[in-house]
DSSP file (Angstrom, degrees, kcal/mol; ACC not computed):
  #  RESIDUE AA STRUCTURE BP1 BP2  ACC     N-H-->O    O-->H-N    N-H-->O    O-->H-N    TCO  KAPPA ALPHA  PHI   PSI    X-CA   Y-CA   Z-CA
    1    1 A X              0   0    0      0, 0.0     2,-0.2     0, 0.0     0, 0.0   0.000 360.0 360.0 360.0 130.6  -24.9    2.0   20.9
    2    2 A X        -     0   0    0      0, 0.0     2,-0.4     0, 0.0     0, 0.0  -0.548 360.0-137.8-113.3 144.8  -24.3   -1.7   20.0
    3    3 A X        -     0   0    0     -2,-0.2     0, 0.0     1,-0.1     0, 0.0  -0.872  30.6-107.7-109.5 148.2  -20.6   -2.3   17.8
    4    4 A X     >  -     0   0    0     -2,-0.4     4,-1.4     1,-0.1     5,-0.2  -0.115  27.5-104.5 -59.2 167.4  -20.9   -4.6   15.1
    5    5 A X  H  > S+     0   0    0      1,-0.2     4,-1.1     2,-0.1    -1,-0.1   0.714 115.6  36.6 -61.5 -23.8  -19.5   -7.9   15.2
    6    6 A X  H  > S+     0   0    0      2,-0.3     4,-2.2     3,-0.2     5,-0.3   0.448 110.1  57.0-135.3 -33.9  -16.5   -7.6   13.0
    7    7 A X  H  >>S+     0   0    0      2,-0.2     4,-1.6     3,-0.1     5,-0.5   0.922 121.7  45.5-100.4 -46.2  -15.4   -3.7   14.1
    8    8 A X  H  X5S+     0   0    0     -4,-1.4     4,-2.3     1,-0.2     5,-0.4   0.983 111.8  42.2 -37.7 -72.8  -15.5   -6.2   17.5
    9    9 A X  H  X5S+     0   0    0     -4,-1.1     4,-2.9     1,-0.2    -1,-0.2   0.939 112.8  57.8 -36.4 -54.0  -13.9   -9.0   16.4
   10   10 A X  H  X5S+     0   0    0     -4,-2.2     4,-0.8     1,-0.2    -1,-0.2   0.930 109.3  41.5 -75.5 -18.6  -11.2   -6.7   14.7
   11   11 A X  H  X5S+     0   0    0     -4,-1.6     4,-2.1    -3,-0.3     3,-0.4   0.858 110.2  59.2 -75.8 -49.4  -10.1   -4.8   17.9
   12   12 A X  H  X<S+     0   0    0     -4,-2.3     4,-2.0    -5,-0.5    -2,-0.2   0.979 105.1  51.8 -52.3 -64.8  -10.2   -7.9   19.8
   13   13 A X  H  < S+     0   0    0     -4,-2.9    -1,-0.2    -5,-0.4    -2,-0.2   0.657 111.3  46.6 -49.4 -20.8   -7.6   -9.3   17.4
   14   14 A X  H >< S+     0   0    0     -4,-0.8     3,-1.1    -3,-0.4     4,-0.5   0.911 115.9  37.6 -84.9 -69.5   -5.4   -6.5   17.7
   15   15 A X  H 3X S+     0   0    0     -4,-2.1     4,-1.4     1,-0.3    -2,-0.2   0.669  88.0  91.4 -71.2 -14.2   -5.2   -6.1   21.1
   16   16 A X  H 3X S+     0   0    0     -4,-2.0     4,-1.7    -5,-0.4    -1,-0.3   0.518  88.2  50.3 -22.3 -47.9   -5.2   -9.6   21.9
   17   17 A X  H <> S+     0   0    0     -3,-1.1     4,-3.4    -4,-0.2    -1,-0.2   0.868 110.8  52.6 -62.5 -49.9   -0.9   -9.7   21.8
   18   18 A X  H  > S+     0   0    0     -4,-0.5     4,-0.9     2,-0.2    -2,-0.3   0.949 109.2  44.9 -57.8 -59.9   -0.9   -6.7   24.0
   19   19 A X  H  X S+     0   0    0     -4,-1.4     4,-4.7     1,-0.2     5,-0.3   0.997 115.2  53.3 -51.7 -61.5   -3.3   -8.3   26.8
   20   20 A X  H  X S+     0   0    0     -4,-1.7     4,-1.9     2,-0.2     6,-0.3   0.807 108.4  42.0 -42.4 -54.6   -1.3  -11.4   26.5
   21   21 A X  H >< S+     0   0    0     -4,-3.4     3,-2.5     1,-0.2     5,-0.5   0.810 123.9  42.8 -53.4 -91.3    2.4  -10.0   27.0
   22   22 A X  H >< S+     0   0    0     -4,-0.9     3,-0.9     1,-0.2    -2,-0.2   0.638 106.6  56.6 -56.0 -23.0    1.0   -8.0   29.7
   23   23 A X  H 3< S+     0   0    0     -4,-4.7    -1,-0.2     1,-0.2    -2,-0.2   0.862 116.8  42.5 -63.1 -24.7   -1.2  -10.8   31.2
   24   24 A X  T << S-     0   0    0     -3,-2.5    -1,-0.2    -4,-1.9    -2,-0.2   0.420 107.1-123.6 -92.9   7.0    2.3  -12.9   31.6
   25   25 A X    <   +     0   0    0     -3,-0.9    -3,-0.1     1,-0.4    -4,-0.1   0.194  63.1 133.8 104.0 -14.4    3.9  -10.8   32.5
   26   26 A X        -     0   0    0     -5,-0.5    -1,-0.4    -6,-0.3     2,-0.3  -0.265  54.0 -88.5 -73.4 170.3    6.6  -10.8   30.0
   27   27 A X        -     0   0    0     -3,-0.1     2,-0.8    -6,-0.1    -1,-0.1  -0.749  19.4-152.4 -61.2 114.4    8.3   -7.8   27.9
   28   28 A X        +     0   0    0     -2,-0.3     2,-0.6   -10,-0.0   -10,-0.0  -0.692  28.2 172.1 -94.3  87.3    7.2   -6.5   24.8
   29   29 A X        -     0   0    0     -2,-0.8     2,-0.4     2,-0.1    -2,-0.0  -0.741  29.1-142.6-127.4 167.8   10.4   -5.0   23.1
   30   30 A X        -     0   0    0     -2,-0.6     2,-0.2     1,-0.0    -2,-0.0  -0.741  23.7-165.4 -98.5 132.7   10.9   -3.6   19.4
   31   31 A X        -     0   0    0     -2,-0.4     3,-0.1     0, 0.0    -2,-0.1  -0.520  14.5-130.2-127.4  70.8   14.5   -4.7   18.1
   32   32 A X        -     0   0    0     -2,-0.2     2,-0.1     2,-0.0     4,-0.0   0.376  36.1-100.2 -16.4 143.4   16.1   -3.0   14.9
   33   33 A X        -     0   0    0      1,-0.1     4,-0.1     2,-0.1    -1,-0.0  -0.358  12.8-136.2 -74.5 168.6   17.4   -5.3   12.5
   34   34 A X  S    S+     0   0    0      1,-0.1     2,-0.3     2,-0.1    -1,-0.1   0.937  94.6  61.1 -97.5 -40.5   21.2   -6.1   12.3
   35   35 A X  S    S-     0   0    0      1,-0.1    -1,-0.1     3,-0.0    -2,-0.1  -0.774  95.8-117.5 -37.2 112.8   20.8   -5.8    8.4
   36   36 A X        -     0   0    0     -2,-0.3     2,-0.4     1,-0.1    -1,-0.1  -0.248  43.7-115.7 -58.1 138.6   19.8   -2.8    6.9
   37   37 A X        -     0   0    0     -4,-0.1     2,-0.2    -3,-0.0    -1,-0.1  -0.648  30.1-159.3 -98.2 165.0   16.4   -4.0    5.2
   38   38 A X        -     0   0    0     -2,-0.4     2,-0.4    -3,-0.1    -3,-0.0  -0.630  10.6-171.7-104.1 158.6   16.4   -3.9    1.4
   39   39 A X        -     0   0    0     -2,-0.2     2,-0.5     2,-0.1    -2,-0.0  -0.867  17.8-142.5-153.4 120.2   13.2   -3.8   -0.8
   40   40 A X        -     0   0    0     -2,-0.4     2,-0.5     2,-0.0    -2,-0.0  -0.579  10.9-163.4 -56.2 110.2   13.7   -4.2   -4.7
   41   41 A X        +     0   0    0     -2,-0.5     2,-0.5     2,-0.1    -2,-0.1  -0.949  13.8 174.5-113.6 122.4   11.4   -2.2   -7.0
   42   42 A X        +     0   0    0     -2,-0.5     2,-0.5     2,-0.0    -2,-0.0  -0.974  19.1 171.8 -94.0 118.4   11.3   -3.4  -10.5
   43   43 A X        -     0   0    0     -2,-0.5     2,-0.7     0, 0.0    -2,-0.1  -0.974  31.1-135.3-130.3 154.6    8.7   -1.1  -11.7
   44   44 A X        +     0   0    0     -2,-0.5     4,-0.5     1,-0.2    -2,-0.0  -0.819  27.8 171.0-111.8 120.9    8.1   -1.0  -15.2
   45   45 A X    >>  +     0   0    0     -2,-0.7     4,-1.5     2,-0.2     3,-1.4   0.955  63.4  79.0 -60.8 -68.3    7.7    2.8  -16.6
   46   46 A X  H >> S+     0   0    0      1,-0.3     4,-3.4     2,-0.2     3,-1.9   0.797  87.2  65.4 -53.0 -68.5    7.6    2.2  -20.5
   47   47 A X  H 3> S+     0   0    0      1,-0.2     4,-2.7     2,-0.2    -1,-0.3   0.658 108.4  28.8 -17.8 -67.8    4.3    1.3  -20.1
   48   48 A X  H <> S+     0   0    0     -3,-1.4     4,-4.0    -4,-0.5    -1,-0.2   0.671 114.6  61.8 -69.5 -17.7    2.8    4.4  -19.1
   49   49 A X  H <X S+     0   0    0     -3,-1.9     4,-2.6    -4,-1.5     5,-0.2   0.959 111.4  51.0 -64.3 -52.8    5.4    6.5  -20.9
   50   50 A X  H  X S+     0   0    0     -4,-3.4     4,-1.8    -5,-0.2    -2,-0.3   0.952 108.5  40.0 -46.0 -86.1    3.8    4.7  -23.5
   51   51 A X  H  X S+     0   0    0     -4,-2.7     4,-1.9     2,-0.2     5,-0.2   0.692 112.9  55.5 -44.6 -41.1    0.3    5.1  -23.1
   52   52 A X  H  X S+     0   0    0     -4,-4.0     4,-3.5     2,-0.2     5,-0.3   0.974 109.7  49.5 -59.5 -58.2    0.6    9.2  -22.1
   53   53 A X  H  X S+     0   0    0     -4,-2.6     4,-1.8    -5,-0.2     5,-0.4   0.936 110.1  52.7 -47.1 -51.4    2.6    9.8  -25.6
   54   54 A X  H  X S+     0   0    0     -4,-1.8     4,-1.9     1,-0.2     3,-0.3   0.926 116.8  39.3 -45.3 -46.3   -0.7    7.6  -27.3
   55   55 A X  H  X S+     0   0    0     -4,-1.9     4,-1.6     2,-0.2    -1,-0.2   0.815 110.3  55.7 -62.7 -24.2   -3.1   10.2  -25.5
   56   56 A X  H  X S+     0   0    0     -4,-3.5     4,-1.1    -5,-0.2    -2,-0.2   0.841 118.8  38.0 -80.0 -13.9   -0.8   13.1  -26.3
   57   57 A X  H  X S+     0   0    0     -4,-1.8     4,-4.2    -5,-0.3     5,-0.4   0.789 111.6  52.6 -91.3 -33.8   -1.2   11.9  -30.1
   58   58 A X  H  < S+     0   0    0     -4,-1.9     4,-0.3    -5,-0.4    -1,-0.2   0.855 108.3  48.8 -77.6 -21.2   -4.1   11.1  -30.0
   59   59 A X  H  X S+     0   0    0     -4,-1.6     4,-2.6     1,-0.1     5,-0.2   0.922 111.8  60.9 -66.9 -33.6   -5.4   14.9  -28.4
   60   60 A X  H  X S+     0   0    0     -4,-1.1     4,-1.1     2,-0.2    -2,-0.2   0.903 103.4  41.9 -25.9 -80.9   -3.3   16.1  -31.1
   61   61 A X  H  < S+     0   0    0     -4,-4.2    -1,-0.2     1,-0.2    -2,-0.1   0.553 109.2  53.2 -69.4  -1.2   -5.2   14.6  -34.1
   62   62 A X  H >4 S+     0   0    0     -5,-0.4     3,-1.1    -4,-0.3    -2,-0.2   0.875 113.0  50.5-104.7 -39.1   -8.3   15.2  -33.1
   63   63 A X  H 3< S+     0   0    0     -4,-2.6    -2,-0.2     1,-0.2    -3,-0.2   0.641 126.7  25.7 -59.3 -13.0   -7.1   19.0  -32.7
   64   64 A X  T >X  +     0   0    0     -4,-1.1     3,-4.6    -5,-0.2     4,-0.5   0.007  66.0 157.7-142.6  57.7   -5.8   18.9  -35.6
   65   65 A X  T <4 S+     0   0    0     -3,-1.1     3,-0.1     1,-0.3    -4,-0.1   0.586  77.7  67.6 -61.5   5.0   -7.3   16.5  -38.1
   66   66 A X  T 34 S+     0   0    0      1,-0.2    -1,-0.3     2,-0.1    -5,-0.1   0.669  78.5  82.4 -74.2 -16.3   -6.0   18.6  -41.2
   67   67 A X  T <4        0   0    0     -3,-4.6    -1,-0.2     1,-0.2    -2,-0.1   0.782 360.0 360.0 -80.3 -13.8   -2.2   17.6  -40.2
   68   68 A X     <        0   0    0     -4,-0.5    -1,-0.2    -7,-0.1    -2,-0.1   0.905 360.0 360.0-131.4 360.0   -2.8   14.2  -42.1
């Protein structure tokens, strides 16, 4: 069974750091940071708050097109 080029290519590229530390012989090591890290979410809500009440009105009137 023959591997494409690319599902090739992409394994090679990954392991590629991993032969190298071991092929020199160096140490590979993983080092928490000294700073806790931070990550900002501005996410904006109103939209969609928006846009479910406009569907909830709009299932509304069409269940009830006498209310107006």
């Amino acid at each position: 069974m023959r591997k494409s080029g690319s599902q090739f290519g992409r394994r090679l590229l990954l392991a590629a750091p991993l032969v190298l530390g071991l092929a020199t012989g160096g140490c590979i090591s993983v080092k928490a940071p000294d700073k806790p890290i931070v990550i900002e979410l501005n996410i904006n809500i109103k939209q969609e708050v928006v846009y479910r009440l406009a569907q909830d009105a709009n299932n509304t009137i069409e269940s009830n097109p006498d209310i107006f």
